[in-house]
N, C-alpha and C positions, 0 to 999 in steps of 0.2 A: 312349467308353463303356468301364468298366471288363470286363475281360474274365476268365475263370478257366479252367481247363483245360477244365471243364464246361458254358461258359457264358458268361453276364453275372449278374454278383451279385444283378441283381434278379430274376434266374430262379430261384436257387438259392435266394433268399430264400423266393418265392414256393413254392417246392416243399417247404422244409423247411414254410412254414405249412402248406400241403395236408395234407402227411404228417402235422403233428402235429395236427392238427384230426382228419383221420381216423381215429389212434389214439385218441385223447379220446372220439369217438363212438360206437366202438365199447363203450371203457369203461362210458359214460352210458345205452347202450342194456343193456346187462346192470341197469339200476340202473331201467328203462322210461322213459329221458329222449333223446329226440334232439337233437342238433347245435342249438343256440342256445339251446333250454331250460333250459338250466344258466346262462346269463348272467341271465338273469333271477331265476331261482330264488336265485342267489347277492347282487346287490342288495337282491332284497327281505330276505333275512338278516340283509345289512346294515344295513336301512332297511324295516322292515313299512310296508306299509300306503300305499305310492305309487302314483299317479293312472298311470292308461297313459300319458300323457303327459311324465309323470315318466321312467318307463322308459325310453320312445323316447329321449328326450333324453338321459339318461345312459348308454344303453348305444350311440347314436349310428344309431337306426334309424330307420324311418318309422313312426308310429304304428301304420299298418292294419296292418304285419306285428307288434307288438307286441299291440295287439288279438285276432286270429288266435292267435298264442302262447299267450295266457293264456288264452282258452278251450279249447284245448287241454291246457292243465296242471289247468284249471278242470275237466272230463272227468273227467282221470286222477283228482284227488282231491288233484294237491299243492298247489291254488291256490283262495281264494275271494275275488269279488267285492263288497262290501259298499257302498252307497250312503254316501252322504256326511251326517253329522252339520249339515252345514254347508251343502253346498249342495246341493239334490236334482237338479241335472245332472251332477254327479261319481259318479265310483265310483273305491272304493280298490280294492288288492289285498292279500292277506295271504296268507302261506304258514301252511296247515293243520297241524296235527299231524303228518302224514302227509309232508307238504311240508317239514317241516324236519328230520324225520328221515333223510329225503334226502339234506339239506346236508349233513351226515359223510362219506355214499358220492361224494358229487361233488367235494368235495375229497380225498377219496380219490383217485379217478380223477383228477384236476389232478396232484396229487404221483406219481401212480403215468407218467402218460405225461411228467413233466418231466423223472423222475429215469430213464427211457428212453430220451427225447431225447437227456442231457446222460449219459450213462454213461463214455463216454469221454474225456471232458475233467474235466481236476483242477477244482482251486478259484479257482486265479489263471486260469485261461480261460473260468471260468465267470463270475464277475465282469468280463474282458477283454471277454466276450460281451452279457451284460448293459449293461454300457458302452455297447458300440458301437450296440447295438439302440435305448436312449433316445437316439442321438444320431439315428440314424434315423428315429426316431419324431417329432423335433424339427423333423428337416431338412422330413418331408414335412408333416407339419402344421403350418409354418411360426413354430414356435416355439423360441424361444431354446433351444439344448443346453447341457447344463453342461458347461463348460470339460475337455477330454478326461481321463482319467485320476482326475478325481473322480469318485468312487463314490456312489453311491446311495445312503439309507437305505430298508431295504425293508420291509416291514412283515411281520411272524410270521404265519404264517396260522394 
């Protein structure tokens, strides 16, 4: 088991997620969104108009708690449900007016806790880091990593 002065790497992994999760939330709660409600809110920006089903499965959840979420955002006003054109056991989702005026402060809040995270480290560690993390991401969900030291193309947000 890899060991660090601190630790085991997968500790210190685990606690940098913590941490940055918790600073995130904090962000998002200034913005009236808690902790997962921005995953969502940010898909459907992506992609208006997907089935909860849809969501669960791309954001990698169980439906009910998907479900639960969006009547939550549904509440607040950033989210509406609309029955299905197509089939009358479906319902869409769509981010309101209100709901995607959001999307700017939540990515706000993303760049604001990244560029926090990462303050102390230049550009070649930041990429070094990035690296290492898709290969970890690779290793544990068993899919191929790109060959070490190839970079990533990353998408502009």
């Amino acid at each position: 088991m890899a060991r660090t002065s601190k630790g085991t790497i997968i500790g210190r992994l685990q606690t940098a997620a913590r941490l940055s999760r918790t600073a995130l939330a904090e962000r998002l709660l200034d913005q009236g969104l808690y902790a997962g409600q921005d995953k969502i809110m940010l898909a459907l920006d992506k992609e208006n108009g997907l089935t909860p089903g849809q969501l669960a499965e791309r954001l990698g959840v169980r439906p009910p708690t998907i479900t639960k979420t969006i009547n939550r955002l549904a509440a607040q006003g950033f989210l509406e449900k609309r029955a299905s054109r197509t089939d009358a056991r479906r319902a869409h989702v769509y981010l309101t007016e209100s709901g995607a005026e959001v999307i700017r402060a939540i990515e706000r809040s993303v760049r604001k806790t990244e560029k926090q995270a990462l303050k102390s480290l230049d550009k070649e560690q930041q990429k070094t880091l990035a690296n290492l993390l898709a290969h970890i991401e690779a290793n544990l969900s068993r899919k191929n990593p790109p060959p070490l030291g190839e970079e990533e193309q990353e998408e502009d947000a």
